[in-house]
N, C-alpha and C positions, 0 to 999 in steps of 0.2 A: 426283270419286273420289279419295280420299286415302291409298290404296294403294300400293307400287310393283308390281303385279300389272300392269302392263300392256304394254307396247310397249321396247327398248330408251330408254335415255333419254340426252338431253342434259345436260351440265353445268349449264349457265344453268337457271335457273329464274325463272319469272314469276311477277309478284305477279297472285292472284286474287281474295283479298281481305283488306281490313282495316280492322280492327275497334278501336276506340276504348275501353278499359272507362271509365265515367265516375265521378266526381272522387269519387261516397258508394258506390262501387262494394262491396258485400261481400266476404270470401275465397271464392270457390268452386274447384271443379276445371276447371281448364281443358275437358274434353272439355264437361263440362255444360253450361257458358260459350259452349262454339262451339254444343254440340247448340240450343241454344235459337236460335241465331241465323244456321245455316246447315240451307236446304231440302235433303229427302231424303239425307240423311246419318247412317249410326251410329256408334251409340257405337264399336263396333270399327272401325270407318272412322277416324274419328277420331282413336282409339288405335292403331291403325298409323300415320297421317301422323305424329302426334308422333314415335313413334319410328323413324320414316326420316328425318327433320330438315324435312319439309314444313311445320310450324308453327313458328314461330319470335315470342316476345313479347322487345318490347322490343331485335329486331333478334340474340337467342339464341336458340339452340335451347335446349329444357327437355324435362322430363321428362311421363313422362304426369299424373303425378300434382300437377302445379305448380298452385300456389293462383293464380287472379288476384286485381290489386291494383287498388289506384282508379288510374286514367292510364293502364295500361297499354296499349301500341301490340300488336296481334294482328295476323301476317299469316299470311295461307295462300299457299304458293306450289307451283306444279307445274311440271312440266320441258317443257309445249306452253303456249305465251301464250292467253291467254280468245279466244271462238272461237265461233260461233252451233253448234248441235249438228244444225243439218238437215244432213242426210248426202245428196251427190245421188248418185243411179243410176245403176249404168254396166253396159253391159252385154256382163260379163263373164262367161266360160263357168265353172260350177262342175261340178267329181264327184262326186255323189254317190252315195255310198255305200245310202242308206236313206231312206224318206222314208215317212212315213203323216202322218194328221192333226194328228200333238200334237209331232213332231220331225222333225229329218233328220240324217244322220252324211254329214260332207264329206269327201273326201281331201282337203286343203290341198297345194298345190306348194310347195318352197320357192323365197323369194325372195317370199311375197305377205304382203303387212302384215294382220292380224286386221281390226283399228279404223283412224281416222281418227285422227291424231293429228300433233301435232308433223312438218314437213316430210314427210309423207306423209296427205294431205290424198284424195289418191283414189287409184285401185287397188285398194283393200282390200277384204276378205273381206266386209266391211259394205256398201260401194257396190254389190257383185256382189248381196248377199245382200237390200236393197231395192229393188233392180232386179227382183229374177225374185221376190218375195216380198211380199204385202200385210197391212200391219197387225200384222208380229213385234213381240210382245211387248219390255219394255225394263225393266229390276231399276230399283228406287228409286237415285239416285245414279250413275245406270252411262248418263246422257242420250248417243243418238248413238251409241250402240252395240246395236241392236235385234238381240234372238232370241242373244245371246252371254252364256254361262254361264260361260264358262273361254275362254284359249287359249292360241296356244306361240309360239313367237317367229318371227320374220321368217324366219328363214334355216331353219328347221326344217319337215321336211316330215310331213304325216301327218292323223292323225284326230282331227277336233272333231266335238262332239254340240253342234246348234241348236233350242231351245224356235221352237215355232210359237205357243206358247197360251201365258197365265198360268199356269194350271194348270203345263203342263210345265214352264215356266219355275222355279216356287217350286219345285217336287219335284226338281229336279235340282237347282238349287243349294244344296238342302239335303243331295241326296246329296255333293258336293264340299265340302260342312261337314262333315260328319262324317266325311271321307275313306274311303265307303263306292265311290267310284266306282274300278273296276280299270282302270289306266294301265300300260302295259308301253312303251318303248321303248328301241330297235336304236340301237347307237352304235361308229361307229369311235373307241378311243382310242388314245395313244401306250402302248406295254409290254403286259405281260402282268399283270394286279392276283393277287395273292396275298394272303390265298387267292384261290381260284376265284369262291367265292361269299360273298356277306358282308352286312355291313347297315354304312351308313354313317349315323351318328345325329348330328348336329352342324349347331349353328345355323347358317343363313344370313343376310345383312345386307349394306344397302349396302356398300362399302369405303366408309373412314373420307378413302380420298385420293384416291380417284375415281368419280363418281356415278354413272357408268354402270358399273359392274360390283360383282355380286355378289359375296359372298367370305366364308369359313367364317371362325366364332367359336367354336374349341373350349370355349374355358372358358366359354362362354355366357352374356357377359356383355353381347354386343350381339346382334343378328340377331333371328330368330325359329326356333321349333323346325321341324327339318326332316327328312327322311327317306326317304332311298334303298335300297333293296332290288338288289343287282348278281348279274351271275350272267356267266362266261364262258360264250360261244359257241364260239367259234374262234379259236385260236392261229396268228399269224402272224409268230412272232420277233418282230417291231418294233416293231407293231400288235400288237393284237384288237378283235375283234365282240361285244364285249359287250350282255343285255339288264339294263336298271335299268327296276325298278318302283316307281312314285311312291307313298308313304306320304300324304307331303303335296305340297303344289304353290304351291314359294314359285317367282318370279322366278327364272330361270337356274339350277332347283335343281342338273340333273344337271352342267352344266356344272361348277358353281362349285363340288357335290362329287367329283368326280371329280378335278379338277384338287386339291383338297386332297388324294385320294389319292394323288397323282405321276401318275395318267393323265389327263391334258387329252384333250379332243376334239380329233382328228384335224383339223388345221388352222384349229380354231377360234382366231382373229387376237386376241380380245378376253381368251381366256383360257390365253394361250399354248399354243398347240398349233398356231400356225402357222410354227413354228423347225421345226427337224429336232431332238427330243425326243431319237429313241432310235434307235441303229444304230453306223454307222461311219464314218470321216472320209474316207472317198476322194470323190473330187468327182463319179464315177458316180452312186453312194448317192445323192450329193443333188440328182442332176439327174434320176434316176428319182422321189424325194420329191415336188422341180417340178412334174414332170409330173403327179402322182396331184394336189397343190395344182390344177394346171390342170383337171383330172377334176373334180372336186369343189371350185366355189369358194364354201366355205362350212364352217359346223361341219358335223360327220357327225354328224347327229341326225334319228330319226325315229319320228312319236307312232306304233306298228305296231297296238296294239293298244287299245281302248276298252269297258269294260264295265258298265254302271249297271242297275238295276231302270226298267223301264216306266212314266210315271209315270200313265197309263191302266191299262194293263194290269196292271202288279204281276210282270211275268214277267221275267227275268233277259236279258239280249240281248247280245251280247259279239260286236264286229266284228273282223279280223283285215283288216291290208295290204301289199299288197307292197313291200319296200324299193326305193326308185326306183333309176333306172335310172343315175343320177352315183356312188351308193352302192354297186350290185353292179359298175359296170366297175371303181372301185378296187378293191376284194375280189378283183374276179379277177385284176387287176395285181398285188397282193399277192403271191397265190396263187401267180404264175405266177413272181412275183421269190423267194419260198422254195422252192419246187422244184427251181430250177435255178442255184441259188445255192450 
């Protein structure tokens, strides 16, 4: 899969394959070029690896639209080294939320990896999920990752929707094409965003200087199109409880816009929000901060809410969850520090 849709990632990246164009080779387009010669793979597969720097001819990165030549060197590389894609079983306890024949909706904990990938090999939402689960379906290209449509990062807690069937399987990921699917999520940021409520419309993209983070391209000249719906909750002078609703669902979207608005996630380390952002310089302040860091060691993100069409039924299904239990005791630390402050 030639996406960065997946897992946080590593700087290194591994060769996984490459391809020789030969000596009476014609011009074509690169995607064309790969499509013939790598299994279960699309065009838009394709044409995002390009432009996340995954394909590289002749040891550069190029553009989607680059002609191959005769000789050219084609390598595909991804951020976990090649890897057999049986997933073993573990048997780990899931919650679920909902369950009939053609799906199920999980609460995720955070702290538990989606997939199998790169230096997280087991634990994951997949080893639990063909543990308790026979014969889940698996998207063309997505090998290793059975009954998985979508999902949120590591450290992020909340709700995924899991295909049991093919059937569920294509009707859902067609609802997440066409970004028909309703996504709400709860987030501690640093400040107060003004306004209140807003739409943050601006691409997102690897960084250009570090692979592992996401990071806005106003002038949209790199990234992909992205889009945030935010809305305050609760004022906490320092803080707020904001929810953002996903338009679209690139990698690290809310994180990486938020933090383009000047509110990073609450402690989140990767995109600064694990400084003391916003307050006062007395060394209380930021030994009370410490302590909510200690509360909560992780971003404050969480999926609350998940909504799609049935893909049997046809009928509308829209789940709702509680914000964990590391997220409301900050909140009420917060709470409890502007009161009496």
């Amino acid at each position: 899969m030639l996406t960065s849709d997946l897992e946080e990632q590593d700087d290194e990246l591994f060769e996984h394959h490459r391809i020789v164009a030969d000596p009476r080779q014609s011009l074509v387009r690169i995607d064309k070029f790969l499509m013939d010669r790598l299994p279960n793979v699309t065009r838009t597969k394709l044409q995002d690896g390009i432009r996340d720097g995954f394909v590289r001819v002749n040891e550069k990165t190029i553009k989607p639209n680059y002609k191959i030549h005769p000789n050219d060197v084609v390598t595909v590389s991804l951020p976990e080294p090649p890897r057999d894609t049986d997933v073993k079983p573990e048997n780990i306890p899931l919650t679920i939320v909902f369950e009939d024949a053609h799906l199920l909706v999980i609460n995720k904990p955070a702290g538990m990896v989606v997939h199998p990938a790169y230096q997280n090999w087991s634990g994951t939402l997949v080893n639990a999920l063909t543990y308790h689960f026979q014969n889940l379906p698996q998207m063309p290209g997505n090998d290793g990752r059975p009954g998985l449509v979508h999902r949120i990062d590591k450290d992020t807690s909340g709700l995924l929707v899991i295909a049991k069937s093919e059937t569920a399987m294509t009707a859902l990921a067609k609802q997440f094409f066409d970004h028909t699917i309703e996504r709400t999520y709860q987030a501690i940021v640093w400040g107060i965003p003004e306004p209140a409520e807003g739409t943050i419309n601006v691409h997102v993209g690897r960084s250009l200087k570090d692979r592992r983070v996401t990071t806005a391209f106003p002038e949209g000249d790199f990234g992909r199109h992205a889009i945030t719906h935010y809305r305050l909750l609760q004022d906490y002078r320092y803080v707020s409880l904001v929810e953002c609703r996903l338009e679209t669902g690139r990698t690290h979207q809310i994180r990486a816009h938020m933090k383009y608005l000047g509110h990073p996630l609450f402690n989140d380390e990767m995109y600064g929000g694990s400084d003391v952002v916003k307050g006062t310089v007395f060394s209380k302040y930021k030994q009370f901060v410490e302590n909510c860091f200690k509360m909560l060691p992780r971003q404050a993100l969480h999926a609350k809410t998940l909504g799609f069409v049935h893909p049997a039924t046809g009928a509308f299904m829209k789940f709702d969850s509680e914000l964990p239990e590391d997220m409301k005791q900050v909140l009420d630390k917060w709470e409890h520090y502007v009161k009496y402050t």
